[in-house]
Steps between C-alpha positions, in 0.01 A plus 500: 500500500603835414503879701461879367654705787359824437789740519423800334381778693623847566498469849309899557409408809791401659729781396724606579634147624430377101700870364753288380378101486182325374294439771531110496871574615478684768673342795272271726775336771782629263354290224263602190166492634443256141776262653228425742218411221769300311549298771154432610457365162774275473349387800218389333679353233476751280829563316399675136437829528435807266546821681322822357634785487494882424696753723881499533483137382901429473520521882296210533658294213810608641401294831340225410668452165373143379400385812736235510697570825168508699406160300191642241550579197356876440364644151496839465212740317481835475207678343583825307235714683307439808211266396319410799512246709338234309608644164861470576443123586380501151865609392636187621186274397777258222648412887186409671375145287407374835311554863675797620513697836529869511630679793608869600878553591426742765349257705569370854322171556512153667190325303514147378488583167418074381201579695384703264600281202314242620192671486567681230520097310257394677188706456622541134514859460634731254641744768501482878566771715636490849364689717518608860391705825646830589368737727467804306413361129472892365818484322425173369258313189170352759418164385184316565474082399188257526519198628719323297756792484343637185568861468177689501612880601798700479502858644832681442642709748167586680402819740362342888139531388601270174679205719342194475785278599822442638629297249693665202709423222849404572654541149550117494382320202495137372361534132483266210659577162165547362435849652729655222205504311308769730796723537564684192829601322648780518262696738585611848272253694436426861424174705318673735320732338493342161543142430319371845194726489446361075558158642214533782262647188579201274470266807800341398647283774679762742555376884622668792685261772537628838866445651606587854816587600731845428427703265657885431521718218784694518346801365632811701776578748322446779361129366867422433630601864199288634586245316867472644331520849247213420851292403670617860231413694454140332168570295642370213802305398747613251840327411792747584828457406671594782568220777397482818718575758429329886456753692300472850103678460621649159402387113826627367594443131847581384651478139869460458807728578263684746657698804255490817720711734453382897305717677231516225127437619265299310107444537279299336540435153826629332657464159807584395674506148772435368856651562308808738628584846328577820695674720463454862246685733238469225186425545297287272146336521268382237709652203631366183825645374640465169844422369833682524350764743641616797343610824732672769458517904157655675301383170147379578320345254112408541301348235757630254548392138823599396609391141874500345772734558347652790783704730276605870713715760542484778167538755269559211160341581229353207186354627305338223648666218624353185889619354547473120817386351836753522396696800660701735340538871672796716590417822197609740222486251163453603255290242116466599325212428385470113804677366638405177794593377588392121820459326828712505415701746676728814361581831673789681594392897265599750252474240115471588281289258142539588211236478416356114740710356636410176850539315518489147832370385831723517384761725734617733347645851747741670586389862283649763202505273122408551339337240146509571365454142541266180833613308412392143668760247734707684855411578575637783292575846651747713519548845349817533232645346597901499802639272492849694159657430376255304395138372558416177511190238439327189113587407286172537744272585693680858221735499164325457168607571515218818814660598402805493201464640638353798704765514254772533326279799885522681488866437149551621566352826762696582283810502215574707162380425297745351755709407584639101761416250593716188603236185555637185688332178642577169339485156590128480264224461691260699532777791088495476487125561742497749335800699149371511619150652672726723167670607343222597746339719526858658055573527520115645737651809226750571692812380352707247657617134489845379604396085614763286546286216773600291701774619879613550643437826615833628122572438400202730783629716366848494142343672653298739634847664178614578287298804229193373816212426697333717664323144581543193579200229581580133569193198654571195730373258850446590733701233828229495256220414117540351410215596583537871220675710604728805286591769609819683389539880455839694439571839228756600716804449588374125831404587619127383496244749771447765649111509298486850197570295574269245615225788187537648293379177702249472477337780158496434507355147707239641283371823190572263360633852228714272246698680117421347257731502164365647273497146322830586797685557747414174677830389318710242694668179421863408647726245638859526443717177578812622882390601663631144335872615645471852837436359454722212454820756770409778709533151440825430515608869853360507638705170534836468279544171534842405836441408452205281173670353687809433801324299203224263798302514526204255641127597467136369419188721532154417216384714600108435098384493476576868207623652647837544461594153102517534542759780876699474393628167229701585635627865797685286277601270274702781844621558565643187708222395549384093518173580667258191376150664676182407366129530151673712259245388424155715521165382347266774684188249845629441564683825750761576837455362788322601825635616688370219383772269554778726816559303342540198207724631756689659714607139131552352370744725844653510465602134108575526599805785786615244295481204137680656751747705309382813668632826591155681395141403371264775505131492232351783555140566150332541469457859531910476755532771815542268562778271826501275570883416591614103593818513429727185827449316392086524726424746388193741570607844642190754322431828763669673523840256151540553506490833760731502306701286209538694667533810631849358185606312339480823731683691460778174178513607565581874410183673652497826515172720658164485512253141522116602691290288649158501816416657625443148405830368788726352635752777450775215175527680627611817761709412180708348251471761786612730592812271093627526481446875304170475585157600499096361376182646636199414322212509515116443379432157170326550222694403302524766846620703492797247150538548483518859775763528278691282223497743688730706373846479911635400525326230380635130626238259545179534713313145627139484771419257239338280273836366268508797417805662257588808431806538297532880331831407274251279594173637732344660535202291668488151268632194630504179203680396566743739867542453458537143247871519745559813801464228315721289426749764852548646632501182274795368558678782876463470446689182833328340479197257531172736824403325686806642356454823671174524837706353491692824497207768863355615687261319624175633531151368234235592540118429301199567556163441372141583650153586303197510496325816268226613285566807628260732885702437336857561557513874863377469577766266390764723662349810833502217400871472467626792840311672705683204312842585618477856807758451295703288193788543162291431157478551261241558198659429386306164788268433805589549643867364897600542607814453811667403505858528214649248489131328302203601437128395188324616464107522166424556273146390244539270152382737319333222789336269813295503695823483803702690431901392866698518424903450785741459546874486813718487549837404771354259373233221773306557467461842179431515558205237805383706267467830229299300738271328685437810211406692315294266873291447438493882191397504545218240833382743276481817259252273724320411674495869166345621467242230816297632 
């Protein structure tokens, strides 16, 4: 008598344990779970078989090759598309001249198979099903027999209120050759749902046979861990290949070349592979490891399937997990019950992998992180959720709707009940999707959600100054990558968030200890029209318009597609502005652009401001924070000239006070303030450092070295918006082209430069830095800054990238390029120094 082991499926609902094998391969005691069916069928004397299949076929053939090591002999077909269950039978139908028996190959069972055979012969049917009794049939094919074990009913997959049995359809079959002729060729065709229910309607002679014993379909993860604890306990028996070894109260099974260190506990049923080591002080109970894998001291293991390859440190704990092939385990990890973790893949130490969660192959989790969700497309989970201010990620696949919902409960919990948010987003459709799931996680926490819908963010800055918010949260488009999504958070004054504030969300992400709102009291979402008029007179209020009226000055922007082209416009032109607008309209598709053409955008609006004779050129990234300056001879001004630059047009214009600036700033800047009886704060170079010095009622300009200005009079939060008509303003009044203005500020020389560095080297370089600065006159205040006389050379990490900033400045170009090629040769030595 011949077989069909049905090995074809896709295995969907097992992923991501079947990512990279056909499900009838997967590991079941370190053996293909099809090793098992073989076997029972040999047992039964049956020894020719013809194994179907379909997906990733050569890893089977490569296994069982012809079958003659395990003593069958094996015949391999492979339909060319899938055909069904019954219609890929039909593929091997020159094979099957006799009785056959079909049977799945992701099945676990102990049933006498010659049982069925028998009565199969006996009561002369053309196909006999066995069935059996489970105790939830709902994911099964309900059969119904007479009294003879006719079939008179099948009900496939039924809701409760369709059950009419326990008994169901265990995808073993004994059929006669004959039933080619109701299965036909070519046509994707079913057993189930096909060729039984036409053999019941031409009363053809179909049989069920009831068989007791084990029975599981391996269908999902959780069947298939079951299914290993069914074998530990002694539910069913399955040959494994490892031997016993006697030890007193313990089934242990150990293959060859295996190191069981002394002092190594063991508990209940243990298997261990070939060539692995278990290092003493482990703890092991009811857990199958695979082969080659190595588990060090303070290990427990609980109901653990680990596969091949497998390297656990030291005092890492898995309870009912299962551990894919090639993995890596940091020492202290934490795995909940249900985890799977697939192939090729690297777990951080200290690591915390919540409940169900599941790894898609060749992820790598830093150490220290919490996964508490699936990990399916991304490559990477990190340990912390903030960068700064803000979250941000790959659209969809870091950043899903579930994410981010989730995220917006975290957020709401952390502010008081009842209380109001201000969210706002950029003209992007994926910020829109991202923001609403956002809403609801934050209305399910109780808080309410003021939406102004798309809008700049010094605008939603702007509102958050005034009482009503104790928030602020902002999505848009991240510039370096378009398809990366940023979401910007601000505290109640419109400043970004602190790392405590970002801390503190996280730690409720991570515990998922959301607060839900009883179901009359969810938060409620209204919108705020009138915000663009608010902003639009605290403008004017901060300028002095007369001037800028009285001069009808004309510029160019290059708006970039940002929201602030559907407002800017028409504020300069109630201010007498000619306004030459560049890249205004929106385009909710194509979003803003990316800084890779900023070069380009740059040369073009350099030679529109020459060629219309406009009076200054202004280049507004789209978060409209950032302004690059070109002054009307089409010269493109650097961060640090047009901070200079403003810096003196201001004190032109006879502000008096203090200017904060970044620690990195060029000392030009002082030397002025100090000649007009003013003063300069230096600050680290965070934003929200700048910002708050500029909260302070001295101060009257705050400039990074990146184009942002804040000017307090207006707000005290950087507005490119604002600094452009400010620009304009200061410039009028200075009643000079902008290009001499910049003539008249002090010369020096002002370098920067970078060196890669990986993070985990960053705090070695400083500690390099600061023992050679001992001698010398530093500061500490934002990295490290040495001076020598008038000159200076800054080291200082970059706090978002792999990257060691050196900055320079000397009243002599050569020395300042001497001090910045010294100290990155340094800096590149210390790396080095700390690689050995």
């Amino acid at each position: 008598m011949k077989a069909v082991i049905m090995a074809g499926g896709f295995g969907t609902r097992m992923q991501p344990l079947t990512c990279n094998i056909p499900k009838p391969m997967v590991p079941l005691m370190n053996r293909p779970i099809m090793l098992h069916i073989v076997e029972l069928l040999k047992k039964y004397g049956v020894t020719d078989l013809v194994m179907l299949l379909y997906h990733q076929p050569s890893v089977i053939k490569n296994f069982f090759r012809d079958g003659a090591d395990l003593g069958v002999r094996i015949t391999y077909v492979t339909p060319l598309e899938d055909m069904g269950t019954a219609g890929a039978v039909k593929c091997a139908e020159k094979y099957l001249d006799e009785r056959f028996l079909i049977i799945s190959g992701d099945l676990l069972t102990d049933f006498n198979l010659q049982k069925v055979i028998d009565f199969h012969e006996s009561s002369k049917a053309l196909a006999t099903i066995t069935l059996t009794s489970v105790k939830d049939p709902l994911q099964f094919g309900v059969v119904i027999t007479d009294k003879e074990k006719r079939i008179t009913q099948f009900l496939e997959k039924p809701g409760w209120g369709e059950v009419i049995s326990d008994t169901i359809n265990t995808g073993i079959y004994v059929l006669e050759p004959e039933i080619f002729k109701f299965i036909p060729e070519g046509e994707n065709f079913d057993f189930s749902q096909d060729l039984f229910p036409l053999l019941l309607k031409k009363k053809s002679p179909l049989f069920g046979f009831p068989v007791k014993g084990y029975w599981r379909d391996i269908g999902n993860t959780d069947s298939y861990r079951e299914a290993h604890h069914d074998i530990l306990k002694g539910k069913v028996g399955v040959k494994v290949d490892e031997p016993r070894r006697e030890m007193a109260g313990v089934d242990l099974r150990v293959g060859s070349d295996v190191r069981l260190s002394e002092g190594t506990v063991v508990e209940g049923t243990v298997v261990v592979g070939d060539n692995s080591q278990v290092q003493g002080g482990a703890e092991i109970k009811d857990s199958v490891i695979g082969r080659n894998c190595i588990v060090e001291a303070g290990v427990k293991l609980t109901r653990a399937v680990i596969w091949d390859n497998v390297y656990i440190k030291k005092g890492a704990k898995i309870n009912d997990c299962v551990v894919c092939n090639n993995v890596s385990v940091g020492a202290a990890t934490i795995m909940e019950e249900g985890g799977v973790i697939a192939d090729d893949t690297s777990i951080g130490e200290e690591s915390y992998i919540k409940r169900d969660v599941k790894i898609w192959p060749r992820k790598v989790i830093e150490g220290g992180s919490t996964v508490t969700g699936n990990l399916i497309w991304g490559e990477r989970w990190k340990k912390s959720l903030f960068e700064g201010e803000m979250i941000k990620g790959l659209t969809n696949i870091e950043l899903t709707p579930e994410f981010v919902a989730k995220l917006g409960c975290a957020y709401g919990t952390s502010l008081p009940k009842g209380s109001h948010v201000l969210v706002g987003r950029d003209a992007t459709l994926s910020s829109r999707m991202l923001k609403r799931s956002f809403l609801g996680g934050i209305l399910s926490a109780g808080v309410n959600v003021r939406d102004i819908r798309m809008v700049s963010l010094p605008i939603l800055r702007y509102k958050l100054r005034t009482f009503g918010e104790v928030g602020g949260v902002h999505f848009r488009q991240s510039l370096e990558d378009p398809a990366t999504t940023e979401i910007v958070f601000l505290d109640a004054d419109g400043l970004d968030f602190s790392s405590s504030m970002g801390k503190n969300i996280e730690r409720i992400f991570y515990k998922e200890n959301f607060r839900r709102a009883h179901h009359m009291e969810p938060g409620g979402i209204t919108e705020l029209p009138q915000v663009m008029d608010f902003y639009r007179e605290g403008f004017f209020r901060g300028l002095e318009q007369q001037i800028i009226k009285s001069a009808t000055p004309k510029v160019v922007i290059d708006f970039n597609h940002s929201p602030a082209g559907q407002i800017l416009p028409q504020i300069l032109n109630d201010l007498g502005c000619e306004v030459i607008g560049l890249n205004t309209y929106l385009d909710e598709q194509r979003g803003s652009k990316t800084v890779d053409v900023k070069p380009n955008s740059l040369q073009q609006l350099a030679k529109i401001v020459v060629t219309l004779e406009a009076k200054a050129g202004f280049w507004l990234d789209p978060t409209a924070e950032e302004v690059v300056l070109v002054d009307e001879t089409g010269r493109i001004y650097q961060p640090e000239e047009y901070l200079s630059l403003m810096t003196a047009l201001m004190l032109k214009s006879g502000a008096r006070g203090a200017f904060a600036i970044p620690v990195s700033a060029p000392s030009v800047i002082e030397q002025l303030a100090q000649e007009n009886g003013c003063s300069v704060r230096r600050t680290k170079s965070m934003d929200r450092s700048m910002i708050e010095a500029a909260i302070s009622p001295e101060v009257v300009m705050a400039g990074s070295m990146a184009g942002r200005f804040a000017f307090p009079r207006f707000q005290a939060a950087f507005d490119g918006m604002f600094t452009i008509a400010k620009t304009i303003e200061l410039a009028t009044a200075a009643g000079v082209p902008i290009s001499r203005v910049l003539k008249e500020v002090p010369k020096s020389s002002f370098l920067q430069g970078r060196v890669p560095c990986v993070w985990e080297k960053k705090g070695g370089i400083m500690r390099k830095m600061s023992e050679d600065s001992l001698e010398k006159e530093a500061s500490f205040l934002d990295g490290i800054k040495v001076s020598f006389g008038q000159d200076w050379v800054l080291v200082l990490p970059d706090q978002y990238q792999p990257v060691i900033h050196v900055v320079a400045e000397a009243k002599d170009p050569r020395t300042a390029q001497r001090l910045l090629e010294d100290y990155m040769k340094k800096v590149e030595h210390w790396k080095k120094e700390l690689a050995l």
